[in-house]
PLY file of the C-alpha trace (Angstrom):
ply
format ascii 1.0
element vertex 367
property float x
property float y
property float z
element edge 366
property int vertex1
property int vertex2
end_header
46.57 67.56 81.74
43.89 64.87 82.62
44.09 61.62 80.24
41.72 58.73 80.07
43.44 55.67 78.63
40.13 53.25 77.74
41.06 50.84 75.34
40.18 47.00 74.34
42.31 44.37 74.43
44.34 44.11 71.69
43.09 40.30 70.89
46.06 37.26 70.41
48.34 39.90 72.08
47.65 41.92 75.29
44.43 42.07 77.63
42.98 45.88 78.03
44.38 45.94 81.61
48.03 45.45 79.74
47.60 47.55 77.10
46.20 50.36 79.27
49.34 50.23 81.49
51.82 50.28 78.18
50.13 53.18 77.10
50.16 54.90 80.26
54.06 54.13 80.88
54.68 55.95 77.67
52.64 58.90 78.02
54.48 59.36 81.96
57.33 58.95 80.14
57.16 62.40 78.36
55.03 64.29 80.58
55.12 62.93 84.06
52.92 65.47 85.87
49.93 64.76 83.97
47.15 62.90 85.73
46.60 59.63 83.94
43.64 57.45 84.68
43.93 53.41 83.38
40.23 52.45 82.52
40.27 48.85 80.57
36.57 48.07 78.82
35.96 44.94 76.88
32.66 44.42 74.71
31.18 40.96 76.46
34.19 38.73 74.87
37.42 37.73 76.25
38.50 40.15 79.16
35.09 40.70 80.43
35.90 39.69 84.03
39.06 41.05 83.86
37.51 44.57 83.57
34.89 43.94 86.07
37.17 42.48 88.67
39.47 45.42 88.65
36.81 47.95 88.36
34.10 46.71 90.80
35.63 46.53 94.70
34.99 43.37 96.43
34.07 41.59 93.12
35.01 37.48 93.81
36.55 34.67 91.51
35.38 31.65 91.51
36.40 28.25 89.58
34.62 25.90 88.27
35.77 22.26 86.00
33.18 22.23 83.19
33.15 20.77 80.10
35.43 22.20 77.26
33.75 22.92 73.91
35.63 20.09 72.38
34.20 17.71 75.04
37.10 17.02 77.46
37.37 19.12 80.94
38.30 22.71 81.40
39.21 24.97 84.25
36.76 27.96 84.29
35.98 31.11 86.32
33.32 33.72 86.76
32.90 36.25 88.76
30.73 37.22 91.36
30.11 40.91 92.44
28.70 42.64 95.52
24.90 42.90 95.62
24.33 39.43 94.24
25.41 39.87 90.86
27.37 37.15 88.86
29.18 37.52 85.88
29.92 34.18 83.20
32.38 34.66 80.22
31.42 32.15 77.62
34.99 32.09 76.21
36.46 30.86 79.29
34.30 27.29 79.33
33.49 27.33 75.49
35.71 29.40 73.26
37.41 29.14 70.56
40.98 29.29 71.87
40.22 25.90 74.14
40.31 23.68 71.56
43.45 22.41 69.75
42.00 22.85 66.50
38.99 24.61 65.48
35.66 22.08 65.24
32.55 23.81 63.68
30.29 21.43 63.75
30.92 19.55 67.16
31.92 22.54 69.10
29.19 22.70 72.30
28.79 25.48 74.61
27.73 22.44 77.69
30.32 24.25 79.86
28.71 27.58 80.00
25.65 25.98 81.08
27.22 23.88 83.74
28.89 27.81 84.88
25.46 29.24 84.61
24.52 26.44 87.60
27.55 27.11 89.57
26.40 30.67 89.93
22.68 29.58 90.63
23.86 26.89 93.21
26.23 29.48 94.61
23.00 32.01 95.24
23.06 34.16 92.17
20.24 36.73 91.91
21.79 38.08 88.49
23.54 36.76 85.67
25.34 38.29 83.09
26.74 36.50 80.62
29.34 38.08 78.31
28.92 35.74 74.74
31.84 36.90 72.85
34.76 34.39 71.86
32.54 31.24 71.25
33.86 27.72 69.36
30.34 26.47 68.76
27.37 27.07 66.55
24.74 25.05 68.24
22.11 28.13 69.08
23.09 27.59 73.02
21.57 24.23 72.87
24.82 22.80 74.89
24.46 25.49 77.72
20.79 25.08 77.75
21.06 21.16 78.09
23.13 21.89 80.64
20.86 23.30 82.60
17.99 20.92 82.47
16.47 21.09 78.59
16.67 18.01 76.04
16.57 18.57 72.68
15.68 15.64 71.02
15.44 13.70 67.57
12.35 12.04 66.05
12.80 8.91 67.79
12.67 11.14 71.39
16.54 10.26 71.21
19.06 13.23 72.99
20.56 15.03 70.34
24.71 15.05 70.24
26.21 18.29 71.38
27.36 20.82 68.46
25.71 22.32 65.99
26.22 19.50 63.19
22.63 17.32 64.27
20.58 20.53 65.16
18.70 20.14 61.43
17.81 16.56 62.90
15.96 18.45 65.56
12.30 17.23 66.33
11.41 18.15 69.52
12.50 20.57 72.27
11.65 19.94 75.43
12.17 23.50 78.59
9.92 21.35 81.02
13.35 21.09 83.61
15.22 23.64 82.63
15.82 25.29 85.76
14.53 29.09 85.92
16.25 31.77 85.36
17.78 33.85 89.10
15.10 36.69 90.42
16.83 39.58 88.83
17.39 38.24 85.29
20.02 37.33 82.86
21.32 39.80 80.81
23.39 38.39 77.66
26.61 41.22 76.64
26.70 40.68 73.19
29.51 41.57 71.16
27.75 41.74 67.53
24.65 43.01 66.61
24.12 39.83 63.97
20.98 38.28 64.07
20.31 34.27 64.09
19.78 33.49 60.57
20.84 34.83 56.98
23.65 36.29 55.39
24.51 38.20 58.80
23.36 35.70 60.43
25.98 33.32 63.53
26.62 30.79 60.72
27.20 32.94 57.42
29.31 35.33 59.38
30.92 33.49 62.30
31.06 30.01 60.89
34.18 30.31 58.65
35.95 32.00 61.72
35.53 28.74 63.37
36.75 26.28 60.51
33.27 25.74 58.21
33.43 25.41 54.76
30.66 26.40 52.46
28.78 23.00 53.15
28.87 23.02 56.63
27.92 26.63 57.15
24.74 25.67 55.16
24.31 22.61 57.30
24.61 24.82 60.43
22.12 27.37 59.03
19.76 24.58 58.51
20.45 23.85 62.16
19.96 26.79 63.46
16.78 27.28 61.45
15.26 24.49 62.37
15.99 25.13 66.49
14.06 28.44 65.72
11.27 27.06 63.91
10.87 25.18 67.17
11.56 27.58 69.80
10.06 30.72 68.15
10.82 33.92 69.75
13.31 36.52 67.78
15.95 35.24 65.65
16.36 38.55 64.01
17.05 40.25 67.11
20.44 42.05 67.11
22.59 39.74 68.94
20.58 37.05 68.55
23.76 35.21 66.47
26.29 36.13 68.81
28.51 33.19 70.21
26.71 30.81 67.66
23.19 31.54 68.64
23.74 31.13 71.98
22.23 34.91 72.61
19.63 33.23 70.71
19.20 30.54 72.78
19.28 32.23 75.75
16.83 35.16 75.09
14.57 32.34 73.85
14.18 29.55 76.19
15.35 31.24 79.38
14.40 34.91 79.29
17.82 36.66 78.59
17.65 39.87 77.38
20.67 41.09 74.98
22.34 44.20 74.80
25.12 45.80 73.59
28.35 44.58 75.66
30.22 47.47 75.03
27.66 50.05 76.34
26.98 47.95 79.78
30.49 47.12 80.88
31.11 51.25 80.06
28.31 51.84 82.28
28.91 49.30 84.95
33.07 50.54 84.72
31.99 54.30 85.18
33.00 55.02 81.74
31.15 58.46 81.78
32.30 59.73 85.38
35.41 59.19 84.01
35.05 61.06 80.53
33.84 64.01 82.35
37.05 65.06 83.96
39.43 64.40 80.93
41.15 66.51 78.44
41.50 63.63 76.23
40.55 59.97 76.11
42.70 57.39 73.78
41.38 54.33 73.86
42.38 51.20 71.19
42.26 48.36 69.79
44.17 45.18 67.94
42.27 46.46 64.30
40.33 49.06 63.53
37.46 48.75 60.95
34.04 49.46 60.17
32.88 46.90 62.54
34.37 49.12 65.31
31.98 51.15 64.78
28.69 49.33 65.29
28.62 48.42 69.21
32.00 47.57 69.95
34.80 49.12 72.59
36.40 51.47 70.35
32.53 53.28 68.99
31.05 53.18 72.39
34.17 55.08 73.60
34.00 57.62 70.96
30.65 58.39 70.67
30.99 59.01 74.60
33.59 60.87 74.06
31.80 63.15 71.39
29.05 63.55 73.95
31.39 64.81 76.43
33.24 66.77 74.20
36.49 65.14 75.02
38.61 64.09 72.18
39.77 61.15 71.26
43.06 59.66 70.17
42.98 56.08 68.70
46.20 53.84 69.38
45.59 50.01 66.71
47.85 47.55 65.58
46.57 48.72 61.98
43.72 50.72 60.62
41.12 49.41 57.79
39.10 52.51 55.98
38.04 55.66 58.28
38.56 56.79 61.95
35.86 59.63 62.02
35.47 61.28 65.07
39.24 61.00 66.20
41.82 63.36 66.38
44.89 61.15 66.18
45.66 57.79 64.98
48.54 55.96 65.55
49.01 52.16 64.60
51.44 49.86 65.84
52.00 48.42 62.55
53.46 51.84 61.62
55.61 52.21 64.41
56.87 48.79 64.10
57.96 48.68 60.05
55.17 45.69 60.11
52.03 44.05 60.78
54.42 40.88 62.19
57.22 43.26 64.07
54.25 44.63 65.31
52.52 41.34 66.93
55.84 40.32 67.89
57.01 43.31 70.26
53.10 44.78 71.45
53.77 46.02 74.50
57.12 47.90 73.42
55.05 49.17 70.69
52.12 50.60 72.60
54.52 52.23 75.33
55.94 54.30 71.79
52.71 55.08 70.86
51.90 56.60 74.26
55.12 58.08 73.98
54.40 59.50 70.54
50.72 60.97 71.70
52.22 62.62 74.52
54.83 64.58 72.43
52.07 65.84 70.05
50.10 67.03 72.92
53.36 68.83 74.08
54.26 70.23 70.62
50.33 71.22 70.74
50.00 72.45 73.90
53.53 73.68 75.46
52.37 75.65 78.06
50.73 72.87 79.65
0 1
1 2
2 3
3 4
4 5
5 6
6 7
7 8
8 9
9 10
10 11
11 12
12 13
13 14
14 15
15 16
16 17
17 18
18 19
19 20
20 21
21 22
22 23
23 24
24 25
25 26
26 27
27 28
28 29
29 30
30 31
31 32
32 33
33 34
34 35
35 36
36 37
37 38
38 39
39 40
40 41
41 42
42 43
43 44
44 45
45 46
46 47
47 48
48 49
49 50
50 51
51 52
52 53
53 54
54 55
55 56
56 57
57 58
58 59
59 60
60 61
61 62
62 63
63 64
64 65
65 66
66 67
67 68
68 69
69 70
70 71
71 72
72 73
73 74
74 75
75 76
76 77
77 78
78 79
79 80
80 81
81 82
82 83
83 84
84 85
85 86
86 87
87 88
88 89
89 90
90 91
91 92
92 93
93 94
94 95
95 96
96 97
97 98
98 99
99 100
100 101
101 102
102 103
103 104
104 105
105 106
106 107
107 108
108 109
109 110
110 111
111 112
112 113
113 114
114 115
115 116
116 117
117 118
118 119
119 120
120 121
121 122
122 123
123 124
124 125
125 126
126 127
127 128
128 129
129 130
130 131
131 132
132 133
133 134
134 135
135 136
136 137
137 138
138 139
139 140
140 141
141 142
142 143
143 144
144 145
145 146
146 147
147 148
148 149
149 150
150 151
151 152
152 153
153 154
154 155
155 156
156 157
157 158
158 159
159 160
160 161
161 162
162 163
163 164
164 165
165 166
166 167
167 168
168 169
169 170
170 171
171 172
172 173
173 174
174 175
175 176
176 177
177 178
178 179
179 180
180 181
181 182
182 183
183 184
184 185
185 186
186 187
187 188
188 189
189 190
190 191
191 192
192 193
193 194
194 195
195 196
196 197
197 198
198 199
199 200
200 201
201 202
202 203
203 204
204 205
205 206
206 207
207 208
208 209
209 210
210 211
211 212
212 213
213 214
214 215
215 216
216 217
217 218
218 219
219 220
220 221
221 222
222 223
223 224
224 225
225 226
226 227
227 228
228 229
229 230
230 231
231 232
232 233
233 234
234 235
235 236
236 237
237 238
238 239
239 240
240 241
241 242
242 243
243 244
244 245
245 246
246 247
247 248
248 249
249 250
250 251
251 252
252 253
253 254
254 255
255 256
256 257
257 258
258 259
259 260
260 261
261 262
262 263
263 264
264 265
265 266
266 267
267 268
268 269
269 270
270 271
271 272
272 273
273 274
274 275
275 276
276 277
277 278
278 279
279 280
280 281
281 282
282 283
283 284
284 285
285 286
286 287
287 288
288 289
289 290
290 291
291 292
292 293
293 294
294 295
295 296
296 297
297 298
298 299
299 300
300 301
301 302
302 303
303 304
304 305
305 306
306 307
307 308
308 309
309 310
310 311
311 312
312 313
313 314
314 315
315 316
316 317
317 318
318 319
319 320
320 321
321 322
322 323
323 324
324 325
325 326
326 327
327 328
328 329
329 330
330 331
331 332
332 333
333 334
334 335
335 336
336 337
337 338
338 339
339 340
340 341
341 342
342 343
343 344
344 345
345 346
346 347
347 348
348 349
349 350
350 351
351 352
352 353
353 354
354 355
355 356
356 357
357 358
358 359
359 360
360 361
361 362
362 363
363 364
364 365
365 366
């Protein structure tokens, strides 16, 4: 039997690339003579260049000391891949996890920008820039300073990084911003949110990254007002992700956003892959509606349905539905608990594989 293991990383507990392999052990485990192919995704946030780097041959890392989103220096990487291609995770110079505690409205997203210039210094003729993860809802001001903009207050004075003084905003000013590489910057977003509104980066996102009711408002405000200036799309899906900064980026220096999910699965092979399988289980930490609407686990089903190759889903827990899947299994069920769960993943996920290869076998004993 031919099995494609495709899943997400199971976020706060194991990257894709782990949770792939704990899956895997289990299934081999049970039924050893079964081909079993390891293909980790991500969705634009946090393992982006993991995938990529173990998918793509001759795909480089490179480090880089930028600026943290809470101001003080941070070790950061991106990747650079054969043809000219470079690859920036946001969340590695200016996510959430960086800071010591969460600060919504000072947050910046300066040290994406400064990556952005590494990779154009370095020769870049592509950039894509995977915005999940992000601490900051300034609209991608910080990166976009970074690279040569000022945004400025009524008395022509630079405004302070974060999203807090954005409603202060009088003037923008792209005249130095340094242009984009030949081939384009593509933004892999991880939401479909747009700017502004009640689906909007700071209604949605802000509370994830410590506002309360007053300062989401004040960051809407913000945000507003840097699209009242800059103009373009704020309802574009995506524009919202990582705080605007898809926003931001689509706006001022051409980016053009699309669903991360979808590209990585391209760029990864995700349908070569699907066409040779007898079943595909792919996963991640919680399953919800959300999953559903351009992230890992939907891209990889409705792939799957298109290849007529079913689908097994392996989650720490499930919220509502799983249409379009054949078998669930949730950690949190294996593990008597949500915490027991979290606290032993990788045991956990090497049970479930275990567990989906005995149902195949029950299912299918002549195999």
């Amino acid at each position: 039997m031919r099995v494609l293991i495709a899943p997400d990383s199971f976020k706060g507990s194991l990257s894709a690339t782990a949770v792939a392999a704990a899956l895997a052990a289990g299934w081999l485990a049970v039924r050893p003579g079964d081909q079993v192919t390891r293909l980790p995704l991500a969705d634009g946030g946090e393992g982006t260049l993991d995938v990529l780097a173990a998918a793509v041959p001759g795909a480089r890392w490179h480090r880089a000391r930028v600026t943290g989103p809470g101001g003080a220096p941070v070790t950061s990487r991106w990747l650079e891949l054969p043809g000219g291609t470079s690859v920036t995770e946001l969340a590695r110079s200016s996510g959430l996890p960086l800071l010591a505690r969460p600060d919504p409205m000072g947050a910046q997203t300066t040290g994406l920008g400064e990556v952005l210039g590494r990779a154009l210094d370095a020769g870049a003729d592509r950039i894509l820039v995977g915005l999940g993860g992000s601490a900051a809802t300034d609209g991608g001001t910080g990166a976009l300073a970074a690279l040569g903009a000022r945004f400025l207050d009524a008395a022509g004075r630079p405004l302070p990084p974060g999203g807090e003084t954005l409603a202060t905003l009088a003037r923008a000013d792209l005249g130095r911003l340094r242009p984009p590489p030949a081939g384009g910057v593509t933004c892999l977003a991880d939401v479909t949110a747009p700017l502004l509104g009640p689906r909007g980066a700071a209604a949605v996102f802000g509370p994830q990254k410590g506002a309360d009711g007053a300062q989401v408002a004040r960051l809407e405000a913000g945000l507003a007002r840097l699209a009242e200036l800059l103009g373009g799309d704020p309802a574009a899906p995506g524009a919202g992700a990582a705080g605007g900064t898809g926003y931001g980026l689509a706006t001022a220096w051409g980016a053009v956003l699309t669903p991360g999910a979808a590209e990585l699965s391209r760029l990864v092979g995700l349908d070569r892959a699907l066409a040779g399988a007898d079943l595909v289980i792919t996963g991640e930490g919680r399953f919800d509606a959300t999953s559903l609407t351009g992230k890992t686990c939907g891209t990889v089903i409705a792939a799957a349905a298109a290849a007529r190759v079913p689908v097994a889903l392996v989650t720490g827990q499930v919220s509502g539905t799983a249409p379009g899947i054949a078998r669930v299994v949730t950690l949190a069920g294996l593990a008597g608990g949500t915490a027991a769960a979290l606290a032993g993943s990788r045991r956990w996920l090497r049970q479930a594989g275990r567990q989906l290869a005995r149902d195949t076998a029950g299912a299918c004993p002549g195999r």
